[in-house]
C-alpha positions in Angstrom: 6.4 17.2 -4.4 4.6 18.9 -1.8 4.3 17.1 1.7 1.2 16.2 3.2 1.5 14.9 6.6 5.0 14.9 8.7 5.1 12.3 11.6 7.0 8.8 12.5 6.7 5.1 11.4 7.2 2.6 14.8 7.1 -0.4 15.3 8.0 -1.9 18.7 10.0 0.8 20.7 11.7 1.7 17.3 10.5 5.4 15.8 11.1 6.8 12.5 10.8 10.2 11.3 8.8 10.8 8.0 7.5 13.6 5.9 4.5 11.6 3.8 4.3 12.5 -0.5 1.5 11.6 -2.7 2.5 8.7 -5.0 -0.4 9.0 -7.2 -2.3 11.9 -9.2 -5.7 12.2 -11.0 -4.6 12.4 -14.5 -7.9 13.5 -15.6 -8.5 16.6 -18.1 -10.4 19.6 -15.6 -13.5 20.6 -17.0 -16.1 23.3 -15.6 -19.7 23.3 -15.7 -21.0 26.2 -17.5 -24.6 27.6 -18.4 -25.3 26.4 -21.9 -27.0 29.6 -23.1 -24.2 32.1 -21.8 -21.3 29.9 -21.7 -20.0 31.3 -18.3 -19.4 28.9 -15.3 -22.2 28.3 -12.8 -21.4 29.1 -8.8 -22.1 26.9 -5.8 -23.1 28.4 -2.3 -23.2 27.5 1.0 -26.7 28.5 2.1 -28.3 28.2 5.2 -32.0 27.5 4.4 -33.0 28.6 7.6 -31.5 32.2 7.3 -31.4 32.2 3.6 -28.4 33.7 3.6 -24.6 32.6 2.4 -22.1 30.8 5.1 -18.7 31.4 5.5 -16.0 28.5 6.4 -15.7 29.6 10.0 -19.5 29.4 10.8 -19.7 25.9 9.6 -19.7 23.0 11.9 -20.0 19.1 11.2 -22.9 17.3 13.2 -24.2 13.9 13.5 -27.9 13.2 12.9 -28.8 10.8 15.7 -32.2 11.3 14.8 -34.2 13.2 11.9 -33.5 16.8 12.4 -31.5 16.2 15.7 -27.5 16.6 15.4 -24.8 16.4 17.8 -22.1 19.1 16.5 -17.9 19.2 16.5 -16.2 22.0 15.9 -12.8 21.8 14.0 -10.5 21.4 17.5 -12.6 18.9 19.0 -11.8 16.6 16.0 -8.7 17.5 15.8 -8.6 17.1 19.2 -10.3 13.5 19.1 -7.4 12.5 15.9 -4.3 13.8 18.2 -3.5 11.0 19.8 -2.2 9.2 16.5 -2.5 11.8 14.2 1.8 11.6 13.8 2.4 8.3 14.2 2.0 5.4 11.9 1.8 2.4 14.1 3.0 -0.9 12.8 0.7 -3.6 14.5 2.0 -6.4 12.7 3.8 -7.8 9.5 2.7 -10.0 7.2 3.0 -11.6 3.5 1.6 -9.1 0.5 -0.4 -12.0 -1.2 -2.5 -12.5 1.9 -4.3 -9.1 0.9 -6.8 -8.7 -1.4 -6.5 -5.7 -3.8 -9.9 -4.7 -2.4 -8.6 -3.7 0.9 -6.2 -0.7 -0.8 -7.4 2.7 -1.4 -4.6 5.6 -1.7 -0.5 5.0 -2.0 1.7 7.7 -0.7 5.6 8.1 -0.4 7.8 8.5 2.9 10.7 10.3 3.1 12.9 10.4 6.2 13.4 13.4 8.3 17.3 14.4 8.6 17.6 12.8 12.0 15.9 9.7 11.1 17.6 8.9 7.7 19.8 5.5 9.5 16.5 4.1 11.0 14.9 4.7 7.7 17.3 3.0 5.2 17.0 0.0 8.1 13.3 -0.4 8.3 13.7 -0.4 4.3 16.5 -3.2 3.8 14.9 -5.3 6.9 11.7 -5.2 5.2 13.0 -6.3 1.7 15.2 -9.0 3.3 12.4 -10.5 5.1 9.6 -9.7 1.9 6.8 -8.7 4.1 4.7 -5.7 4.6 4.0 -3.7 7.8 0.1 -3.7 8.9 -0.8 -0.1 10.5 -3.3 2.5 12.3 -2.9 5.7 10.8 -5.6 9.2 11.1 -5.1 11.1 8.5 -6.8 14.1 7.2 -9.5 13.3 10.7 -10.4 10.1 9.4 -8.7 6.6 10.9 -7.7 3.6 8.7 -5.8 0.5 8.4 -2.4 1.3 6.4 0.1 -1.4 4.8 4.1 -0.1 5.0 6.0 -1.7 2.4 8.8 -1.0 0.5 8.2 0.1 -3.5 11.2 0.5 -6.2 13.6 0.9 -2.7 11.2 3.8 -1.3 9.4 3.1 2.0 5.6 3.7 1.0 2.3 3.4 2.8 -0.5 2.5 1.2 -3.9 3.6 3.0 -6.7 0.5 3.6 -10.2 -0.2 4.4 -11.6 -1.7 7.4 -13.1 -5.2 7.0 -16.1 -3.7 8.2 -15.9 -1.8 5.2 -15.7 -3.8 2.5 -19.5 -4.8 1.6 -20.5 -8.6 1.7 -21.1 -10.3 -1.3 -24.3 -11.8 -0.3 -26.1 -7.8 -0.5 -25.3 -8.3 -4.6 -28.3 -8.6 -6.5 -29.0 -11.5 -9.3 -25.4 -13.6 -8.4 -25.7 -17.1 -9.9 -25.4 -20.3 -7.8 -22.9 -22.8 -8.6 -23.8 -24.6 -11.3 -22.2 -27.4 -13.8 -19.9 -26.0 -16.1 -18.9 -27.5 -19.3 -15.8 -29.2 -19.4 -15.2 -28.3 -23.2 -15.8 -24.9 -22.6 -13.5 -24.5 -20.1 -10.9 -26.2 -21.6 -11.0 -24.0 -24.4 -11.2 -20.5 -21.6 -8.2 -21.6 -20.3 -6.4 -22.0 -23.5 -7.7 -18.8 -24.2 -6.7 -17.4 -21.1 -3.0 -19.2 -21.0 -2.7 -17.3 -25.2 -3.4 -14.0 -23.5 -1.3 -14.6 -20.2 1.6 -11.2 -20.2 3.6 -9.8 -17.8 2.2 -6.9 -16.0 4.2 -3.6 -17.7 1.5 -0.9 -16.6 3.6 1.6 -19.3 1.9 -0.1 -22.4 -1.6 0.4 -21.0 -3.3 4.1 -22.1 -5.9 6.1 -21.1 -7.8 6.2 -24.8 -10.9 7.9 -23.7 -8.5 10.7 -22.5 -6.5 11.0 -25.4 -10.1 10.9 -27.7 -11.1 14.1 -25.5 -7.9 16.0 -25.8 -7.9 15.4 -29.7 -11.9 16.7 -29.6 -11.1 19.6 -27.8 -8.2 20.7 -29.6 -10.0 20.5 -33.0 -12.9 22.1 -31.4 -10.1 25.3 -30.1 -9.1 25.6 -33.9 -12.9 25.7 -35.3 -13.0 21.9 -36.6 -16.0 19.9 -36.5 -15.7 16.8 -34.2 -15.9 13.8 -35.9 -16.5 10.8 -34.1 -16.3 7.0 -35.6 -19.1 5.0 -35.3 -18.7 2.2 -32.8 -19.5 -1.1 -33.5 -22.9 -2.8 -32.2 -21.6 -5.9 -30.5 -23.6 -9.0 -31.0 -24.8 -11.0 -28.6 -23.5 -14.4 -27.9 -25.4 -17.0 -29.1 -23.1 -19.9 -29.0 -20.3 -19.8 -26.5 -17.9 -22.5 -27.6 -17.7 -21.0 -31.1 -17.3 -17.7 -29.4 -14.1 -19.1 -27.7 -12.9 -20.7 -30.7 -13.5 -17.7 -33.0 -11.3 -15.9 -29.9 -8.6 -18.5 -29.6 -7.7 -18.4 -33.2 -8.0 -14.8 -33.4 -5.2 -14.5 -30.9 -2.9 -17.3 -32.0 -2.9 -15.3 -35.2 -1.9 -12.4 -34.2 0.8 -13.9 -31.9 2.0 -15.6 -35.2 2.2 -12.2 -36.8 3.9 -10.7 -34.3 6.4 -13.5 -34.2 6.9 -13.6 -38.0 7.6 -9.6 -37.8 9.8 -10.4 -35.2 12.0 -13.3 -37.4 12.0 -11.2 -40.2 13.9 -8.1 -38.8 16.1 -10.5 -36.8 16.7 -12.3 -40.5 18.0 -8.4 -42.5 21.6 -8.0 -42.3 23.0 -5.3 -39.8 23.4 -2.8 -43.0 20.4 -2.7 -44.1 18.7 -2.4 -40.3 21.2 0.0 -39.9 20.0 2.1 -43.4 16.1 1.6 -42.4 16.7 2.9 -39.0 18.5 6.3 -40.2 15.8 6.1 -42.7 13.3 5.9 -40.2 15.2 8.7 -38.0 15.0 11.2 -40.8 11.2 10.6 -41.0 11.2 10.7 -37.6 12.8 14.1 -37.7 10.5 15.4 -40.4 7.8 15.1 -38.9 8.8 16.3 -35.7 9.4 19.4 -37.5 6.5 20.0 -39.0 4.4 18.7 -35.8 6.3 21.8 -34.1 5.7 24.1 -36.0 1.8 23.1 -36.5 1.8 22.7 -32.6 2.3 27.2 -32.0 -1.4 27.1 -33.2 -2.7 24.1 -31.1 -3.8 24.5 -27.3 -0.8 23.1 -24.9 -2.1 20.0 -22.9 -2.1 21.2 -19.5 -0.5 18.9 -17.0 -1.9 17.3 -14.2 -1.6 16.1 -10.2 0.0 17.4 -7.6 
């Protein structure tokens, strides 16, 4: 991983040493923009309209309009010098419980690593913080712009997660078309919760894809090998007409395919260990197969490039 931002946690008098990793990348697929009739990419440039003519990095400035057509301008090292003061230090204000935050607050998780000299203050800011189950509230500037930040520990690694200010969150009264409260019908909600309770699951974030993703990589590798793109038709959704028979047709839908899965389940459990034995090298030889013949179909397929940092 390649560090972003080196500096210290505190909190009181105490100071530790980090180097700061992204914990998180985009895993989208990178595409270009490209002129249809030429199939070339298309080029952006920074033009002054004044001059007419292109502008380099080092001639640009950032301004503030305070009124139309009237700026106030910074140059790189006034911001930078306007950040310094906590640019390398992420200052604990105070600790509190996780579940007092809404999800809306977080924006960006990163990783910390200790420096060499801070490695004992480290590992004890992480084992007080699990001991105790709370998370550090901070100030951090990073990359020129200030926000909140919530230390807390993830999988045994000290993390910081960057936040908005409540000034930032937008109120829910500038929402357009919200309902008021209204009655709500105690059938119907009996039946939602049922619903709800048949669908309740832990959280395993590993069983959760990206399909759309996986759709465009398939498209684009048949389109690389000259096949036409074939795409399923989706199906028109109706509308709702009569809720409670909506929930019921759900609720039963669900309760039977938790009863499959649970029949599935007691009839593999049921097979003696021989035969479960036989079906798996069965299914291992298959396996095997086809892994052979998906290799050596794969030398003519495009490799999926990786992304993130």
């Amino acid at each position: 991983m390649q560090t972003v931002w080196k500096g210290a946690v505190s909190f009181g008098l105490v100071n530790v040493p980090v180097k700061m990793f992204t914990a998180t990348h985009d895993n989208d697929i990178p595409m270009k923009m490209l002129h249809k009739e030429f199939n070339v990419p298309i080029q952006y440039h920074r033009t002054c309209p004044k001059c007419e003519e292109n502008v380099s990095w080092n001639e640009i400035v950032k301004g503030y309009e305070y009124e139309p057509g009237h700026y106030v301008t910074f140059d790189k090292k006034e911001l930078e010098k306007l950040a310094s003061e906590t640019s390398r230090e992420i200052r604990i204000l105070d600790f509190v419980d996780l579940e007092e935050i809404d999800p809306i607050y977080f924006q960006k998780t990163y990783y910390l690593a200790p420096e060499e000299s801070g490695t004992h203050a480290y590992n004890l800011l992480v084992q007080a913080l699990t001991d105790t189950k709370k998370i550090g509230i901070a100030n951090i500037s990073l990359r020129s712009k200030s926000s909140l930040a919530a230390v807390r520990i993830i999988d045994g690694v000290l993390s910081m997660s960057t936040m908005y200010y409540a000034e930032e969150i937008r109120p829910k009264e500038q929402i357009p078309n919200l309902p008021g409260e209204a009655e709500v019908d105690e059938r119907e909600l009996e039946m939602a919760k049922m619903l709800i309770e048949q669908l309740a699951a832990p959280f395993e974030p590993e069983k959760y894809e990206d399909e759309y993703r996986e759709r465009l990589m398939d498209a684009i590798e048949d389109k690389v090998e000259g096949k036409e793109v074939k795409l399923a038709p989706e199906e028109k959704k109706t509308n709702v007409i009569d809720l409670m028979e909506a929930l019921k047709a759900s609720l039963k839908q669900s309760q039977d395919a938790a009863g499959s899965k649970k029949e599935a389940s007691g009839t593999e459990a049921a097979k003696p260990a021989a035969k479960r034995t036989s079906k798996a090298k069965a299914s291992s030889r298959t396996s095997s197969k086809k892994t052979k013949a998906t290799s050596s179909k794969a030398a003519a397929k495009p490799r999926r490039r990786k992304t993130g940092s």
